[in-house]
C-alpha positions, 0 to 999 in steps of 0.5 A: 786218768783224764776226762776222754770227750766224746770225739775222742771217744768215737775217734778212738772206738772208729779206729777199734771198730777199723782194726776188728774188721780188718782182723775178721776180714783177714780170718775170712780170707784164710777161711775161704781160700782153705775151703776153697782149696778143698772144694777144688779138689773135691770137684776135680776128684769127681768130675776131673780137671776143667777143660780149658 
């Protein structure tokens, strides 16, 4: 393998550092919209539907 210089290496770790938080923002999203749901269903269970 070639010498990686250290643009290069900060290039290439900005862009690692970019797709994990797109992966954990993703998982996060999943996380808070199912737990959403059951919460949801949780209060219109105790308390009924909201009143618009």
């Amino acid at each position: 393998m070639g010498y990686v210089s250290e643009t290069q290496m900060l290039f290439w770790g900005g862009i690692g550092v970019m797709a994990g938080a797109a992966v954990l923002a993703v998982i996060c999203l999943v996380v808070f919209i199912i737990t959403g749901q059951r919460l949801k269903k949780k209060l219109e269970e105790e308390y009924g539907k909201p009143q618009r």
